[in-house]
DRENTORKOL-3810 file (N, C-alpha, C; in nm, 4 decimals):
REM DRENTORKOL-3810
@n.u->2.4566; n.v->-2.0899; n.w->-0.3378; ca.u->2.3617; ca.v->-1.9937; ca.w->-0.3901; c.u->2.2195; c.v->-2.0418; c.w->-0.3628
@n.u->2.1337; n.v->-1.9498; n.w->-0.3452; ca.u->2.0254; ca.v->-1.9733; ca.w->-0.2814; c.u->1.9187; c.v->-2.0178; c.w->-0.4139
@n.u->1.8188; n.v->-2.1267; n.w->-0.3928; ca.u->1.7358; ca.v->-2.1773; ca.w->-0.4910; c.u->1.6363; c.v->-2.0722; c.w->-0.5391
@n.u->1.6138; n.v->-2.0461; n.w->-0.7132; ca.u->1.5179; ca.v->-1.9626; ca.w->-0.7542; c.u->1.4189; c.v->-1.9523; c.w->-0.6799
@n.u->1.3048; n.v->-1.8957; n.w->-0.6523; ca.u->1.2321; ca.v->-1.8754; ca.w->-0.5655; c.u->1.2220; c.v->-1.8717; c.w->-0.4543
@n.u->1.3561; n.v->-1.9142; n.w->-0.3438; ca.u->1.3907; ca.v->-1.9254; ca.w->-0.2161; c.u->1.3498; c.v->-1.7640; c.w->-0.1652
@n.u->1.3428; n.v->-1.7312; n.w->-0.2074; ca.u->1.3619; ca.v->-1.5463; ca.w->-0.1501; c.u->1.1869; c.v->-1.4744; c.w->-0.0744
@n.u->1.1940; n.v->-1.4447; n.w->0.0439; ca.u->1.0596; ca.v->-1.4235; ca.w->0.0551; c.u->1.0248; c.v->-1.3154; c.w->0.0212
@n.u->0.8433; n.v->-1.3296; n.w->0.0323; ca.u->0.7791; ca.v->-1.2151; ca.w->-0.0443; c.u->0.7519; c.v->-1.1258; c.w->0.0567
@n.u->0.7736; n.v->-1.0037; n.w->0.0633; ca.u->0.6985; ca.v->-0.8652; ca.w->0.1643; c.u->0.6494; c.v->-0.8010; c.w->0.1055
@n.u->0.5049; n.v->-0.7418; n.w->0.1600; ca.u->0.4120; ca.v->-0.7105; ca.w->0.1122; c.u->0.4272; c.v->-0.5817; c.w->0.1848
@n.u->0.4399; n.v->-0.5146; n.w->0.0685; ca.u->0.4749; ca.v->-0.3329; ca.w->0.0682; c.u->0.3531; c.v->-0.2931; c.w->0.0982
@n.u->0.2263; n.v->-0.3054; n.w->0.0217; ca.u->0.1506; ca.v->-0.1987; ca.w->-0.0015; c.u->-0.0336; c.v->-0.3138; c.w->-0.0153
@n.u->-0.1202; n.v->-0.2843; n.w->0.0382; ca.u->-0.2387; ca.v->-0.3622; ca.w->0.0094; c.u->-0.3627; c.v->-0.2735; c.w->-0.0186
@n.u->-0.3935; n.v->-0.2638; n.w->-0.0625; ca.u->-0.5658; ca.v->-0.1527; ca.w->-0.0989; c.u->-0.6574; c.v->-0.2762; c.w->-0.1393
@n.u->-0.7139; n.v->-0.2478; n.w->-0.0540; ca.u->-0.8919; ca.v->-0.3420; ca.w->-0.0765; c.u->-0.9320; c.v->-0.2876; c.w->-0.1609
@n.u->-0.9689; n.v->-0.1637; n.w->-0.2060; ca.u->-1.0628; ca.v->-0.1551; ca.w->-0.3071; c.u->-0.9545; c.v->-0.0431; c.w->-0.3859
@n.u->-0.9650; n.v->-0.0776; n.w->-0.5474; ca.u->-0.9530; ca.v->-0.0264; ca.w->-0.6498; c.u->-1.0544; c.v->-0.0386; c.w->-0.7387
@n.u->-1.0134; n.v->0.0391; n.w->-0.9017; ca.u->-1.0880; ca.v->0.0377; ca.w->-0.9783; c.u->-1.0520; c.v->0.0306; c.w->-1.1228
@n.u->-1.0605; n.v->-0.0285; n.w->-1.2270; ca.u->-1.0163; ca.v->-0.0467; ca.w->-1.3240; c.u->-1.1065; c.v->-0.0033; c.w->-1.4132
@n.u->-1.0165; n.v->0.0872; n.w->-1.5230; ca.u->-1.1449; ca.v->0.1363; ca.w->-1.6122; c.u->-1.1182; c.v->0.0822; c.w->-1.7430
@n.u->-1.1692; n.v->0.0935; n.w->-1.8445; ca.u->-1.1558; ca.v->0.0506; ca.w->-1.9943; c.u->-1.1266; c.v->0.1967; c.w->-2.0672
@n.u->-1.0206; n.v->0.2483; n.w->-2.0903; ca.u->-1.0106; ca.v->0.3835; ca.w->-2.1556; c.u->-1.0744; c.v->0.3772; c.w->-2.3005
@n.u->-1.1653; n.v->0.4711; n.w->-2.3355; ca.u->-1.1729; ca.v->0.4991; ca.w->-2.5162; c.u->-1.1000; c.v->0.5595; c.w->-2.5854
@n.u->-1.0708; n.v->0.5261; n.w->-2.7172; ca.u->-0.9662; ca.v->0.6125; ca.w->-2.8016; c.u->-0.9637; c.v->0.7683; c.w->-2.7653
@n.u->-0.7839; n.v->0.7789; n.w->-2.8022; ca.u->-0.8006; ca.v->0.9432; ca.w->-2.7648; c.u->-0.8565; c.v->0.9879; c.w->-2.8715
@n.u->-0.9018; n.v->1.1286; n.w->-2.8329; ca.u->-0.9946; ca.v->1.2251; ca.w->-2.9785; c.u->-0.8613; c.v->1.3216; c.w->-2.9936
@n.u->-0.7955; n.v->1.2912; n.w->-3.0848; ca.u->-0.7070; ca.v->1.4434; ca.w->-3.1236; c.u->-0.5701; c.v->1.4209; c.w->-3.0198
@n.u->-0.5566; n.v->1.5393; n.w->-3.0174; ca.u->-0.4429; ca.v->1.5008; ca.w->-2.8843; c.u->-0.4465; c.v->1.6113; c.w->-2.7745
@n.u->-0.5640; n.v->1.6196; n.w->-2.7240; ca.u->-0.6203; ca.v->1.7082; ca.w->-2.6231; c.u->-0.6148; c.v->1.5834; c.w->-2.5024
@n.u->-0.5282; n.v->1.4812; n.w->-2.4931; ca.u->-0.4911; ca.v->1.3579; ca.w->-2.3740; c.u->-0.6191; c.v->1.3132; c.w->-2.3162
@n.u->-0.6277; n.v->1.2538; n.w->-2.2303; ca.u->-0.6979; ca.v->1.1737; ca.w->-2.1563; c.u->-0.8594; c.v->1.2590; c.w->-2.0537
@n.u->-0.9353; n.v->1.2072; n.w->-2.0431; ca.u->-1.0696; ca.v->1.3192; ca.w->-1.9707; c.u->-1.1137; c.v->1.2163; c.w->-1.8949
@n.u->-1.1298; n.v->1.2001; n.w->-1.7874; ca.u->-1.1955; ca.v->1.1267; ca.w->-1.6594; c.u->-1.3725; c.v->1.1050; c.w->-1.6863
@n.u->-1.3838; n.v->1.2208; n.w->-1.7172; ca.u->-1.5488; ca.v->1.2016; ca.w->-1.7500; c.u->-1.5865; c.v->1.1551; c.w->-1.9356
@n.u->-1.5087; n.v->1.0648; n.w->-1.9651; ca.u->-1.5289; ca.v->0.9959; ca.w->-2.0872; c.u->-1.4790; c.v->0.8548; c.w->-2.0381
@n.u->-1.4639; n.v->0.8554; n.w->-1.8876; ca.u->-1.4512; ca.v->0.6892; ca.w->-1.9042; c.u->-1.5139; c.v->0.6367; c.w->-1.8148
@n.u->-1.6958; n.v->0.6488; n.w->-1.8420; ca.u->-1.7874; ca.v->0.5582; ca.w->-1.7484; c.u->-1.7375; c.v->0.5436; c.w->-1.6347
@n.u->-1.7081; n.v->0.5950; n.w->-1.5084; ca.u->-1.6690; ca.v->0.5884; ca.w->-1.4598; c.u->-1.7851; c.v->0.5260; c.w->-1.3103
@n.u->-1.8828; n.v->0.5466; n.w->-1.3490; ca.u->-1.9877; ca.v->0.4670; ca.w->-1.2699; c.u->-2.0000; c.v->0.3076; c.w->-1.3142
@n.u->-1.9306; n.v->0.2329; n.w->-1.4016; ca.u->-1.8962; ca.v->0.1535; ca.w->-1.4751; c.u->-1.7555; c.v->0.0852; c.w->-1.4687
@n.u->-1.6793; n.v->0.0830; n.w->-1.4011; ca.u->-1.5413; ca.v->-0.0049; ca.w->-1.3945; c.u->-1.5130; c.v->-0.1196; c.w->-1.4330
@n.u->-1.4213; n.v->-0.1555; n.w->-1.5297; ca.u->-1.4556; ca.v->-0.2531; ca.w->-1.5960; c.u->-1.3973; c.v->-0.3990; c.w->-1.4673
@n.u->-1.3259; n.v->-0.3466; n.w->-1.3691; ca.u->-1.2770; ca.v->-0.4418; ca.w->-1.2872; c.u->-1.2996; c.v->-0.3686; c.w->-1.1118
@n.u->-1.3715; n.v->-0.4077; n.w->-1.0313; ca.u->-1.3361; ca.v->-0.3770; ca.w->-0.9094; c.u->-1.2990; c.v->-0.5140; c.w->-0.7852
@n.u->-1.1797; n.v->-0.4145; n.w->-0.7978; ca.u->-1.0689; ca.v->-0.5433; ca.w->-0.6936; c.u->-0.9728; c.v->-0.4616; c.w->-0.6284
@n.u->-0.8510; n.v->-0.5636; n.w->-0.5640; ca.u->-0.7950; ca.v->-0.5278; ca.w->-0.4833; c.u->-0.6001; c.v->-0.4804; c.w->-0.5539
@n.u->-0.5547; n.v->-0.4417; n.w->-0.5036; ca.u->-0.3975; ca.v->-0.4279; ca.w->-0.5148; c.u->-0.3053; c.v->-0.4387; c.w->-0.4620
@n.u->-0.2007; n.v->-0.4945; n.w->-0.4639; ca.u->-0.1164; ca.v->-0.5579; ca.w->-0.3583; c.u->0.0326; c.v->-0.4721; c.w->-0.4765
@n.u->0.1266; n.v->-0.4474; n.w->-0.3479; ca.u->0.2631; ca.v->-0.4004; ca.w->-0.3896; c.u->0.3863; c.v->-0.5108; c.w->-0.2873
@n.u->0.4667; n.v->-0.5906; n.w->-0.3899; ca.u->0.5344; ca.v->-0.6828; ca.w->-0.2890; c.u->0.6240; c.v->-0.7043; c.w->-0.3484
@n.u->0.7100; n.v->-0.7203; n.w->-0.3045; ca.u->0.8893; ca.v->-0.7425; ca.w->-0.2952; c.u->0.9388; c.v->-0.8373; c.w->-0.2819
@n.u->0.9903; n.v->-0.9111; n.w->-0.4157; ca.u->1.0248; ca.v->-1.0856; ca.w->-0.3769; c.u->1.1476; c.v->-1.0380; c.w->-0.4150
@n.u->1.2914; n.v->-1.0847; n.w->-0.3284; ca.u->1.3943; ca.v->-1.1034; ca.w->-0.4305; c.u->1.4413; c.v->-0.9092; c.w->-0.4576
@n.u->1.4709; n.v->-0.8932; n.w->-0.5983; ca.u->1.4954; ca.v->-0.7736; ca.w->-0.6861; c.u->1.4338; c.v->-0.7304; c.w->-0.7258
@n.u->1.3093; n.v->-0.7792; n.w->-0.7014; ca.u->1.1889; ca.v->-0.7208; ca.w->-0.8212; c.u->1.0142; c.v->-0.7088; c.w->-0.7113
@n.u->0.9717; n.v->-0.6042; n.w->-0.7484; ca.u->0.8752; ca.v->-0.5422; ca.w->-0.6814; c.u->0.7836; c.v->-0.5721; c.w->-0.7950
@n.u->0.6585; n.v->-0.6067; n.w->-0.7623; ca.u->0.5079; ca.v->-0.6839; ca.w->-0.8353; c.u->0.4015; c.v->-0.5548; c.w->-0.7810
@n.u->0.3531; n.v->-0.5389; n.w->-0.8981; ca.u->0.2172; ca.v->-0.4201; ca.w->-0.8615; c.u->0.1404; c.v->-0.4968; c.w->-0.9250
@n.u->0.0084; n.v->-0.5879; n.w->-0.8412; ca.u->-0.0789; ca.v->-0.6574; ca.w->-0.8954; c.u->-0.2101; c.v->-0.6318; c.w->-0.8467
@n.u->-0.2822; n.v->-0.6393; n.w->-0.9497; ca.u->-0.3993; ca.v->-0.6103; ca.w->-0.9474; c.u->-0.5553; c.v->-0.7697; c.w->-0.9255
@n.u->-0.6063; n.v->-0.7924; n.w->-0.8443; ca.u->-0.6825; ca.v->-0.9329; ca.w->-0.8056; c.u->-0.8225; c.v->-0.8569; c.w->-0.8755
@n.u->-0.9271; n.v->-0.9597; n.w->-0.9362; ca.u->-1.0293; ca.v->-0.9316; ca.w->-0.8896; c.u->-1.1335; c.v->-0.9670; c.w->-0.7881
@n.u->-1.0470; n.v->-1.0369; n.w->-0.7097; ca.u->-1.1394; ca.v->-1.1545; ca.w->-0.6211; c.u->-0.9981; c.v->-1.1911; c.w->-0.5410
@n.u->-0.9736; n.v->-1.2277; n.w->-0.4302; ca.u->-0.9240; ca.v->-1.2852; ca.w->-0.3394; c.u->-0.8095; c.v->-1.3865; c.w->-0.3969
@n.u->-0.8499; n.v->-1.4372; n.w->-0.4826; ca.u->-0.7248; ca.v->-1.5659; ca.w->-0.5156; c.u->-0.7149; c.v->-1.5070; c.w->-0.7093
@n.u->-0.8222; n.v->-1.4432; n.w->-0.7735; ca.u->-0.7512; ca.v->-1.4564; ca.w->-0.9225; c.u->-0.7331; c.v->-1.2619; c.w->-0.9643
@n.u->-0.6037; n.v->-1.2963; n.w->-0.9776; ca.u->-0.4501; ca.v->-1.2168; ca.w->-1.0234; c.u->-0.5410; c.v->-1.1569; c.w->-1.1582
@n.u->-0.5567; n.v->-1.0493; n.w->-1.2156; ca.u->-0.6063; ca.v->-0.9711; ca.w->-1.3401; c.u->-0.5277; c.v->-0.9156; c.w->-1.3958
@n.u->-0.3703; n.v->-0.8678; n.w->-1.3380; ca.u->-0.2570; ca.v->-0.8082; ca.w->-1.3921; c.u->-0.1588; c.v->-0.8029; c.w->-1.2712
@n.u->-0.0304; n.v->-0.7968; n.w->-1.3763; ca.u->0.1016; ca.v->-0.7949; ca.w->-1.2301; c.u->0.2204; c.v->-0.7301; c.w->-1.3663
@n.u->0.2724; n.v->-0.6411; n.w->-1.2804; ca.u->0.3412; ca.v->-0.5333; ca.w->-1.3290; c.u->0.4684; c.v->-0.5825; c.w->-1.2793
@n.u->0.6013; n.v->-0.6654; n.w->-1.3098; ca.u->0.7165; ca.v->-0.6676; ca.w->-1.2454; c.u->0.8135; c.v->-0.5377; c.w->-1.2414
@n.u->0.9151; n.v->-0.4910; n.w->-1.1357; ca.u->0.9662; ca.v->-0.3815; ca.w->-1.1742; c.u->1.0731; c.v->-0.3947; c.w->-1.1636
@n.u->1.1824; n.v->-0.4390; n.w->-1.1682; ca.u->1.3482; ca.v->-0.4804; ca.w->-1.1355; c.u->1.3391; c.v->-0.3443; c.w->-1.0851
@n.u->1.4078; n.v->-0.3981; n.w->-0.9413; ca.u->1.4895; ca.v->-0.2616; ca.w->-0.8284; c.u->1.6603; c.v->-0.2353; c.w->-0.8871
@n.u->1.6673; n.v->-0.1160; n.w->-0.9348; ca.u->1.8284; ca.v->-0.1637; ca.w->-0.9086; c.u->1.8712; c.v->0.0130; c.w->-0.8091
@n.u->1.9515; n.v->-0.0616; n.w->-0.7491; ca.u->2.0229; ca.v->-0.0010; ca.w->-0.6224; c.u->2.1106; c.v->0.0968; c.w->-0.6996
@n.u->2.1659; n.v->0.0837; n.w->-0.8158; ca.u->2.2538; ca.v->0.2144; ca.w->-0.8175; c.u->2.1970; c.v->0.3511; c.w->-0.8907
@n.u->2.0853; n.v->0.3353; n.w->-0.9264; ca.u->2.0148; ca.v->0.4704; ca.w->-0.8680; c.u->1.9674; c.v->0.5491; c.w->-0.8054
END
């Protein structure tokens, strides 16, 4: 059996530029409004990477070249 981490990584998906916002409380439940979230204002602008190690697909978010700001794991499973 092959050693934990032995498995390589492929890189699905890369976007140079994203944007991260800071949402404010909802008002009521009239959902979410684009123009209530500063949007000339991002609380993070960086990059996104989608990659495939193994079973599990990573949606991560950098703000800079080497430091990671969020990573989303997603277990693949095949029998769906």
């Amino acid at each position: 059996m092959d050693e934990v981490g032995s498995e390589p990584t492929i890189l699905l998906l890369r976007l140079l530029e994203v944007f991260v916002y800071k949402l404010p409380p909802l008002k009521g439940n009239a959902g979410r409004r684009a123009e209530e979230w500063d949007l000339a204002n991002p609380a993070i602008t960086g990059s996104l990477s989608v990659v495939n190690r193994g079973e599990t697909v990573y949606v991560q978010i950098f703000k800079d070249e080497t430091t990671l700001f969020a990573s989303a794991p997603i277990k693949v499973d095949e029998k769906r």
